[in-house]
C-alpha positions in Angstrom: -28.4 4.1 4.6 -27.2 5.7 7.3 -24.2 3.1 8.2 -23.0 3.7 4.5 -23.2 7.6 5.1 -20.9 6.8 7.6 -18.8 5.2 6.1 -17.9 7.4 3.2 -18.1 10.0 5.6 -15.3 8.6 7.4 -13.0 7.9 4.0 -13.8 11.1 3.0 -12.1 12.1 6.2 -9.1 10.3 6.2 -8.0 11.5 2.6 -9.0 15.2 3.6 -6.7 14.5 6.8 -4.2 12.5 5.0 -3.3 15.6 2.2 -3.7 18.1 4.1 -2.4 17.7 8.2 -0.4 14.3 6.9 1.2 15.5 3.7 0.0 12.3 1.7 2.4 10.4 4.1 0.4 7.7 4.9 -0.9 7.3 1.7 2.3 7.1 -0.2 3.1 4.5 2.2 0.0 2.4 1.1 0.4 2.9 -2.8 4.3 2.3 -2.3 3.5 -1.1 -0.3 1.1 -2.3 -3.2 3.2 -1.4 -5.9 6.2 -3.8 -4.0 3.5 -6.2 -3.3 2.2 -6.6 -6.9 5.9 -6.6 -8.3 6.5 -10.1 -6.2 3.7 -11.6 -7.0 4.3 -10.9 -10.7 7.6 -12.2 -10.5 9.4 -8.8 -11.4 10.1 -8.4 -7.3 12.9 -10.3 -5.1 13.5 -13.8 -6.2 15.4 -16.2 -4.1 16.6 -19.9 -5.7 18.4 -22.5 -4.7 21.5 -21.6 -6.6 21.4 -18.4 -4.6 22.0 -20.5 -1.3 24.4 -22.8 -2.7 26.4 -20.3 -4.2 29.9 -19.0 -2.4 
């Protein structure tokens, strides 16, 4: 039980750190990386085809 104490305890820090000493920096950083992540794997991000190499 302890371990998971722990744990949360140490989250708990890191969002308490991140707001107020970071600004939300490095979370903004994380939700910003997922969002770009889940856009290219949906297929709304980057796409790169053959036509685009071929193309001058």
């Amino acid at each position: 039980m302890r371990p998971i104490l722990l744990i949360v305890a140490a989250v708990a820090a890191f969002f308490v750190w991140d707001r107020l000493a970071n600004d939300g920096r490095l979370l903004a950083g994380i939700e910003s990386s997922w969002t770009q992540a889940t856009d290219f794997a949906s297929g709304n991000g980057i796409q790169i085809t053959l036509h685009d190499f071929t193309e001058r």
